[in-house]
C-alpha positions in Angstrom: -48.0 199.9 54.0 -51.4 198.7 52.3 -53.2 202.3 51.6 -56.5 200.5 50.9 -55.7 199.2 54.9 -55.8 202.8 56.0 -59.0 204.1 54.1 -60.5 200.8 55.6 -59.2 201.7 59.1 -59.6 205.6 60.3 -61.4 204.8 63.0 -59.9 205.3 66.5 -58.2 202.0 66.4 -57.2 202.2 70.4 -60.3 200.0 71.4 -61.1 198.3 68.2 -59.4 195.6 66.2 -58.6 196.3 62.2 -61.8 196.2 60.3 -61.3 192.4 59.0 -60.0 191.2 61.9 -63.4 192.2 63.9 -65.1 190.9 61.2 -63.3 187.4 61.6 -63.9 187.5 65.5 -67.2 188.3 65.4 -67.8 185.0 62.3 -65.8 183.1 64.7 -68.1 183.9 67.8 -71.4 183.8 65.9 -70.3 179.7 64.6 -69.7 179.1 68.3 -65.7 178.7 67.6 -66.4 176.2 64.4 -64.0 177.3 61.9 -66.1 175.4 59.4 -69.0 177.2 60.0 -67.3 180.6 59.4 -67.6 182.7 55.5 -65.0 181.5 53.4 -63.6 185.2 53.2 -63.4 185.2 56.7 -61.6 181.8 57.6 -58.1 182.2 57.8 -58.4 185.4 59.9 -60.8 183.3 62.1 -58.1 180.5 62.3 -55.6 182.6 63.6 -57.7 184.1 66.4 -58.8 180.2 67.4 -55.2 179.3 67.4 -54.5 182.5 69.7 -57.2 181.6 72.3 -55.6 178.6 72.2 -52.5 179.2 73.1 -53.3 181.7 75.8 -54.9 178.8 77.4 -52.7 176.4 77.2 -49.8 178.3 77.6 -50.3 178.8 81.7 -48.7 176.0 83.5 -50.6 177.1 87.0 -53.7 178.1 85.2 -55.4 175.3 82.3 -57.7 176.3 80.4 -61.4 175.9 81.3 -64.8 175.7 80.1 -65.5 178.5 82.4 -62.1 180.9 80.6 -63.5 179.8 77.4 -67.4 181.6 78.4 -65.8 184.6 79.9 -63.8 185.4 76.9 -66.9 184.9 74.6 -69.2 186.8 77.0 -66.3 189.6 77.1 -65.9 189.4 73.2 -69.9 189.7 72.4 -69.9 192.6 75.2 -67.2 194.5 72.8 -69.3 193.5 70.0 -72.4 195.4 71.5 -70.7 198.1 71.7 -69.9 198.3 75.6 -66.0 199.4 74.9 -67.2 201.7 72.5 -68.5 202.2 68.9 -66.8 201.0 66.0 -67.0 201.4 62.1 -68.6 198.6 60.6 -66.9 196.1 58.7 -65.8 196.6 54.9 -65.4 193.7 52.8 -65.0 195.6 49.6 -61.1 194.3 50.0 -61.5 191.2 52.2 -60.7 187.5 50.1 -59.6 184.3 51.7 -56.0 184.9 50.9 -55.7 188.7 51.8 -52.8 189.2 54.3 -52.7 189.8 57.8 -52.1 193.3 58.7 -51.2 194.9 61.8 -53.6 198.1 63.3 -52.2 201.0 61.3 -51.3 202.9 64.9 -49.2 199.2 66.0 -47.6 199.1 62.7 -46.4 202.6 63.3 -45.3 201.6 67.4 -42.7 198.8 65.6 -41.3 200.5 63.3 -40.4 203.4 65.8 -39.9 200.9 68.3 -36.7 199.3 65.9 -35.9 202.6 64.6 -35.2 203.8 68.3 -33.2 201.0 69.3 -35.4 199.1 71.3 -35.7 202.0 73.7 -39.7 202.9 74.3 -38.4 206.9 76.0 -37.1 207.2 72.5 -40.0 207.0 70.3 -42.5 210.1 70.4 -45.0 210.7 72.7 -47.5 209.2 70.5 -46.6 206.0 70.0 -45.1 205.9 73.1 -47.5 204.3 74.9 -48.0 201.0 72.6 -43.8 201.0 72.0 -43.8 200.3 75.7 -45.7 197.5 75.7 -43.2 196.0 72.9 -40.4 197.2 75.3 -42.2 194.9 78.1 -42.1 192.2 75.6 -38.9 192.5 74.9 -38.5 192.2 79.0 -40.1 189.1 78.9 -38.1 187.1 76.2 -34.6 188.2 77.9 -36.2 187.1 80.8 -37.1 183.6 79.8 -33.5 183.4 78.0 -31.8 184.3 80.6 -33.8 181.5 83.2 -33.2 179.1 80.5 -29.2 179.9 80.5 -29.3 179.4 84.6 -30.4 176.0 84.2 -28.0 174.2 82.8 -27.8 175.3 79.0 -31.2 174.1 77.9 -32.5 177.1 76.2 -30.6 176.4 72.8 -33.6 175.5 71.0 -35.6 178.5 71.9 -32.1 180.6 70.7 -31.7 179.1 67.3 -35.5 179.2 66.9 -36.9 182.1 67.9 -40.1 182.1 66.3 -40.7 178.9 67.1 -44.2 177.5 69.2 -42.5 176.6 72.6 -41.4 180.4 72.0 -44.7 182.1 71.7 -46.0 179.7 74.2 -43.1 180.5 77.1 -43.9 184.6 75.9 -47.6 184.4 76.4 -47.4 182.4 79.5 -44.8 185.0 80.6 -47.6 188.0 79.5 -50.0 185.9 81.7 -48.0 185.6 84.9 -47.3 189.6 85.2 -49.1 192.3 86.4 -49.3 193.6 83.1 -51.9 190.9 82.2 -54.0 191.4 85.7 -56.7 193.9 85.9 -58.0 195.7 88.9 -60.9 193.8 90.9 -63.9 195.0 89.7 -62.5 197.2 87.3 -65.8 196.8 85.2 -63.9 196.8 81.9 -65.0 194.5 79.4 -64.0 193.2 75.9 -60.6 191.9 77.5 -58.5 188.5 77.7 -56.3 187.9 81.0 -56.5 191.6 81.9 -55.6 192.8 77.9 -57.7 193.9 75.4 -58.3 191.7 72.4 -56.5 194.3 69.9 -53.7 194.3 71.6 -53.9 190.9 72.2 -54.0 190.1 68.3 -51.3 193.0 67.5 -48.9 191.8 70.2 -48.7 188.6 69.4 -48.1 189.9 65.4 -45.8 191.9 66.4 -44.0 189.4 68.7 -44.0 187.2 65.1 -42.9 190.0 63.1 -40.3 192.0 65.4 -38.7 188.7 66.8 -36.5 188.2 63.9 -35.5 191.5 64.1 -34.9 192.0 68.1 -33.4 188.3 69.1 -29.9 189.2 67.2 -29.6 192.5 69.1 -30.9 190.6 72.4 -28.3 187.7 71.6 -25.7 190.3 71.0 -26.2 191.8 74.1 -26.1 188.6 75.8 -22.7 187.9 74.6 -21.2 191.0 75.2 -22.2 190.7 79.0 -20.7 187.0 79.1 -17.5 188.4 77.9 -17.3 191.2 80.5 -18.2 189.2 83.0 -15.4 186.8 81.7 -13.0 189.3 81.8 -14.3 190.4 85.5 -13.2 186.9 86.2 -9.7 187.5 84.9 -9.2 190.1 86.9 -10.2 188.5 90.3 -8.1 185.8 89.2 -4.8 188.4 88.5 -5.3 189.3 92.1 -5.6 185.7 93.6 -2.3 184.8 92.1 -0.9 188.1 93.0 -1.7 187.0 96.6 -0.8 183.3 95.8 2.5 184.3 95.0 3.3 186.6 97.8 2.9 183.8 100.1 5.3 181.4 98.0 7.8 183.5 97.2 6.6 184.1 93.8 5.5 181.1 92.5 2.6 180.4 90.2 -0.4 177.9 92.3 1.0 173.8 92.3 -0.7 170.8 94.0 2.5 169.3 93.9 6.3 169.1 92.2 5.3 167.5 88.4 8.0 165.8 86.3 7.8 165.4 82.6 6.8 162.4 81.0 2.8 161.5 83.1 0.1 162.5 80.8 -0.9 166.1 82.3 -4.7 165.7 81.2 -6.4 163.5 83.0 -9.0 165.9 85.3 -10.1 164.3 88.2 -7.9 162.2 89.0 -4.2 162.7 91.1 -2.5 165.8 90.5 0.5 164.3 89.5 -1.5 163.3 86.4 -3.5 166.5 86.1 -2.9 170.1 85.6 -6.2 171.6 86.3 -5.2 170.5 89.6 -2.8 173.2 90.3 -5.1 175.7 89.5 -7.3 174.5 91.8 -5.0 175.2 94.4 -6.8 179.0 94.7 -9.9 177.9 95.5 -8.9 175.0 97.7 -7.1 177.5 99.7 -9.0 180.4 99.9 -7.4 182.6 97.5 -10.3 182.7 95.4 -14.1 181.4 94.8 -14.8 178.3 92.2 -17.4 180.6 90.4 -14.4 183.2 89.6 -13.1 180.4 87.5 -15.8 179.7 85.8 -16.6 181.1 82.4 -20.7 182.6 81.8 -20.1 180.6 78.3 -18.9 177.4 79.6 -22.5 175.7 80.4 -20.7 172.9 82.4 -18.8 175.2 84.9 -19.0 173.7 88.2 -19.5 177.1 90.1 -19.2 175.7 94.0 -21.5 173.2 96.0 -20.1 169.8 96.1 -16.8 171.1 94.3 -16.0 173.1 97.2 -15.0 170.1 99.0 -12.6 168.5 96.1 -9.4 169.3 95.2 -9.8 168.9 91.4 -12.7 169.6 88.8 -14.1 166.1 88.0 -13.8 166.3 84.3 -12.4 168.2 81.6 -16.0 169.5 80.6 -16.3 171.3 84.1 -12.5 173.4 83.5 -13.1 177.0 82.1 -9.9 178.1 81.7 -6.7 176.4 80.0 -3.9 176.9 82.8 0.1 177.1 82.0 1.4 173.5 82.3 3.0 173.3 85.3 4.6 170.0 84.8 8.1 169.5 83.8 11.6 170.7 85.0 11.6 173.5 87.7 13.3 175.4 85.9 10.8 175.9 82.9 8.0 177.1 85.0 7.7 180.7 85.1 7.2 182.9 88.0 4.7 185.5 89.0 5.7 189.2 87.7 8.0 187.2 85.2 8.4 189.9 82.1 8.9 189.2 78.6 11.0 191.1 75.9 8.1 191.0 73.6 4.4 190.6 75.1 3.2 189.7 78.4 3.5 186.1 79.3 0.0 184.4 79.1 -0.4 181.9 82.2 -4.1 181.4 82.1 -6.5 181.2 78.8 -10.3 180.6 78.0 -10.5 177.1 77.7 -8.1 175.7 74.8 -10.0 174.1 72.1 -7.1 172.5 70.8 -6.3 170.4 73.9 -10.2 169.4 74.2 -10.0 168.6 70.6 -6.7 166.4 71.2 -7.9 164.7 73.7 -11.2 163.7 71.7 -9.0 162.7 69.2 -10.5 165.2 66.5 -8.5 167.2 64.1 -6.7 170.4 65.3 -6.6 173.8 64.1 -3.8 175.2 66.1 -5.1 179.0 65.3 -8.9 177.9 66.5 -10.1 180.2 69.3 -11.7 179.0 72.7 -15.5 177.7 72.6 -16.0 179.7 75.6 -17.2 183.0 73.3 -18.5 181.3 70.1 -14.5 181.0 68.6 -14.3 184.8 68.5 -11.7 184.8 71.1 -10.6 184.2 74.5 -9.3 186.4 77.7 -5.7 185.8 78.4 -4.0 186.6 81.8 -0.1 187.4 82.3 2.5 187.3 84.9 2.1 190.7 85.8 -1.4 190.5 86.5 -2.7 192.2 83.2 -6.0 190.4 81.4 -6.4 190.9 77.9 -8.2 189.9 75.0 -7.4 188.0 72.0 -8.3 187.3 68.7 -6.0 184.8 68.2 -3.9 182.6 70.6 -0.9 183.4 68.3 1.4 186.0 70.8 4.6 186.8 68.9 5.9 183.6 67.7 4.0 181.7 70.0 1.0 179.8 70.3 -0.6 179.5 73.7 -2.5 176.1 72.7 0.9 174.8 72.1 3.9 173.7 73.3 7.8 175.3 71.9 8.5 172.2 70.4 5.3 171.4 68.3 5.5 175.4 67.7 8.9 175.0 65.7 7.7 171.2 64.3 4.9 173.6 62.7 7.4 176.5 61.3 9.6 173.6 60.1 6.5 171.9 58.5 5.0 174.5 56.8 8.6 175.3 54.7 8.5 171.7 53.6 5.0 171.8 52.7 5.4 174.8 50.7 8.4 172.6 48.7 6.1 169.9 48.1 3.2 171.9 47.1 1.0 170.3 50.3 -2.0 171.4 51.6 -2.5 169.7 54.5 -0.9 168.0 58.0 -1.3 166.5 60.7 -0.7 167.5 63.7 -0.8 165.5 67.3 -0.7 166.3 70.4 -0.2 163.2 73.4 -1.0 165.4 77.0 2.6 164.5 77.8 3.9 167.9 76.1 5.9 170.3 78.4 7.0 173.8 77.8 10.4 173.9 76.3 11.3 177.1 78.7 10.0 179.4 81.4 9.1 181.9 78.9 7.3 179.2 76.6 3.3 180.1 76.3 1.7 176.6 76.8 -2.0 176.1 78.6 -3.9 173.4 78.9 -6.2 170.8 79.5 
C-alpha cells in the first residue's frame, strides 16, 4: 500500500472518492466532459471516469443512454461537489503527476483483501468491512450469474471464460449491476451524488475492484463450476445404474438392444439404423421409459440433446449429441455381458463419459489410447458397472484393460510396445475402423 495514499486520504472515505480521483471528476465536470480541456495531471484519471460513464450507458440493453442520463449524472455529481452528500477534504496535488497510479479508497482496498483472504464469503470478514465485502460478494453473484446463462445457451460463453477481464465482460457486469435492485433507489429518496441508484465512489471502486479481483475470483468461480458438472455427472450415473437395473429385470438380465447386432457393420454411424449404430441401444431407456434423455446427457457435453424433438426418435442424430460411450453391443451373443455380471478383478465398465478415442477415430485424428473423455476437461470420466456401481476415473486403463478399446487392439498394443522397445521406437500408429467387437463378455469396450 502507497503510505503517501493514506496521509492523502483520512477523511471519512464512505461518501467521498480518493483525493485525486475527486479532483479528476470534478476537471472532468468543469471542461463539460472534454478530456482535452482537463490539467495534464489530471487526465488519465479523468479518462477513466469518461470511459466508466460510458459504459454504464451503454451497457443497458433496455435502457440507452440519453442526453437527459448524461444531465442527471452531472447535476448529481456537481450536487456532491457542493457539498450536499457531505464535506470533503480538499484535494492535494503535492503527489498527483500524469502517470501516478490508480489507487483504490484505502477502506475498499482493505474490503478485497479481506474479501479473498475469507474465501469469497462476505459473513467472514469483520464487521467493519463487512458491509463493502458484501457488495463484492453481490458481484461475485452477478458474474456466476451471467456464466451460468451463457452455459444454458448453447456453449457461447467461452470467450467471456478465457477472457475474463475482457470489455464484453465489464460490460455484461455493469449491465447486470444496472438491472438489480441493488442499483435502484427508493422514489424520492432525496439522495444525491449517485449513478443508477450507487454512489460514484463506489461506482469507481467497484468497477476497480471488479478489474483487480477478477483474476483472482474467476479460477475459484470456474473451479466451482466444474466440480458441480462432475456431480451432477455422476448424479446422472446413478439414475442411469437404476434404469438398467430395471431394464434388465424385464429382460431377464440383459443389458438395453434395439436389435440382435452381428459383427462385421460399422457400429458408429449415429443416426442412422441401429444395426449400424450402437448409440442406438442405449437409447432404448429413454425410448421406453426407463429413463429421461437429459439423464444421459453430460453438463460438459455443450451439444447434449436433453429432450424436445429427441423424445420422439429412436437414436441421437449425430455423434456430437451422445454423452456417454456405451459397451458395444454388437457381435456374437455370447460376448455381450449381462446385468450383475461380476469380474475377478474390477467391476465391469458398461457405460463411460464420452470416449475421446472413438471421436477422434472417427475424425480420423491421431489417438492417444490413455486420453481421458472431453466431457470434464481430460481429467477423467465417470464409469458405470454391471452391478450398478458409478465410479470415477483417472484413466480408462481398468486392470489390463482399456475401456476406449477393444481386447484385440489391447494385446496388438502390449505386443507393439515389446517390439518397439527392441527397435528403439518411439512412436505408432494405431487405428481403429468402428467395426471392432469385444473379444469376450468380460472385455471393457465403449463406444461411439
Amino acid at each position: 500500500m502507497n503510505d503517501n495514499h493514506h496521509q492523502h486520504d483520512t477523511h471519512d472515505t464512505h461518501d467521498t472518492l480518493c483525493n485525486a480521483s475527486q479532483r479528476a471528476v470534478d476537471s472532468l465536470v468543469d471542461s463539460s466532459m472534454d478530456i482535452g480541456a482537463v490539467p495534464a495531471q489530471d487526465r488519465p484519471r479523468a479518462a477513466k471516469a469518461s470511459s466508466l460513464f460510458k459504459l454504464a450507458c451503454d451497457s443497458g440493453k433496455h435502457s440507452p443512454c440519453s442526453d437527459s442520463l448524461i444531465d442527471r449524472t452531472l447535476a448529481r455529481v456537481t450536487a456532491a461537489r457542493a457539498g450536499v452528500i457531505g464535506p470533503r477534504a480538499e484535494p492535494s496535488v503535492e503527489h498527483a503527476s500524469p502517470d501516478e497510479d490508480v489507487y483504490l479508497i484505502p477502506d475498499d482496498e482493505e474490503a478485497v483483501d479481506a474479501f479473498v483472504a475469507a474465501g469469497y464469503r462476505a459473513d467472514r470478514v469483520n464487521s467493519s468491512l463487512r458491509p463493502r465485502a458484501a457488495v463484492l460478494e453481490a458481484i461475485v453473484g452477478l458474474l456466476t450469474g451471467e456464466a451460468s446463462r451463457a452455459g444454458d445457451a448453447g456453449g457461447h460463453h467461452h470467450d467471456a471464460v478465457q477472457h475474463p477481464s475482457s470489455q464484453l465482460l465489464v460490460e455484461r457486469t455493469l449491465a447486470a449491476v444496472r438491472s438489480t435492485t441493488m442499483a435502484a433507489p427508493p422514489v424520492d429518496s432525496g439522495v444525491a451524488g449517485r449513478i443508477g441508484g450507487m454512489r460514484l465512489a463506489d461506482v469507481f471502486s467497484l468497477a476497480a475492484a471488479l478489474i483487480l479481483g477478477v483474476s483472482v475470483m474467476w479460477p475459484v468461480l470456474m473451479s466451482m463450476r466444474t466440480r458441480s458438472m462432475k456431480a451432477a455427472c455422476g448424479a446422472n450415473m446413478a439414475t442411469v445404474a437404476s434404469a438398467m437395473g430395471s431394464y434388465a429385470g424385464d429382460y431377464r438380465e440383459a443389458l438395453p438392444q434395439a436389435t440382435a447386432s452381428f459383427g462385421g457393420p460399422t457400429w458408429w454411424d449415429v443416426g442412422t439404423t441401429p444395426e449400424r449404430s450402437n448409440s442406438a441401444n442405449l437409447f432404448q431407456l429413454p425410448k421406453q421409459g426407463y429413463a429421461k434423455l437429459k439423464d444421459l446427457a453430460c453438463p460438459g457435453n455443450a451439444s447434449a440433446c436433453k429432450g424436445g424433438a429427441c423424445d420422439e426418435k429412436t437414436d441421437w442424430d449425430c455423434s456430437k449429441q451422445v454423452s456417454y460411450s456405451y459397451h458395444v453391443m454388437f457381435g456374437p451373443a455370447t460376448q455381450r455381458p449381462r446385468w450383475g455380471q461380476r469380474s475377478a478383478n474390477v467391476p465391469m465398465v458398461v457405460l463411460a463419459d464420452k470416449s475421446p478415442v472413438i471421436a477422434r477415430a472417427m475424425a480420423r485424428e491421431v489417438i492417444n489410447p490413455l486420453e481421458n473423455s472431453p466431457n470434464h476437461g481430460g481429467d477423467g470420466q465417470w464409469g458405470m458397472a454391471t452391478d450398478g456401481s458409478a465410479m470415477w476415473l483417472t484413466s480408462p486403463q481398468r486392470g489390463d484393460d482399456n475401456i476406449w478399446l477393444p481386447g484385440s487392439i489391447d494385446e496388438t498394443i502390449k505386443l507393439a510396445k515389446l517390439e518397439m522397445k527392441r527397435v528403439g521406437a518411439t512412436r505408432g500408429v494405431l487405428k481403429i475402423k468402428g467395426n471392432e467387437v469385444p473379444s469376450s463378455s468380460e472385455d471393457m469396450f465403449v463406444g461411439p
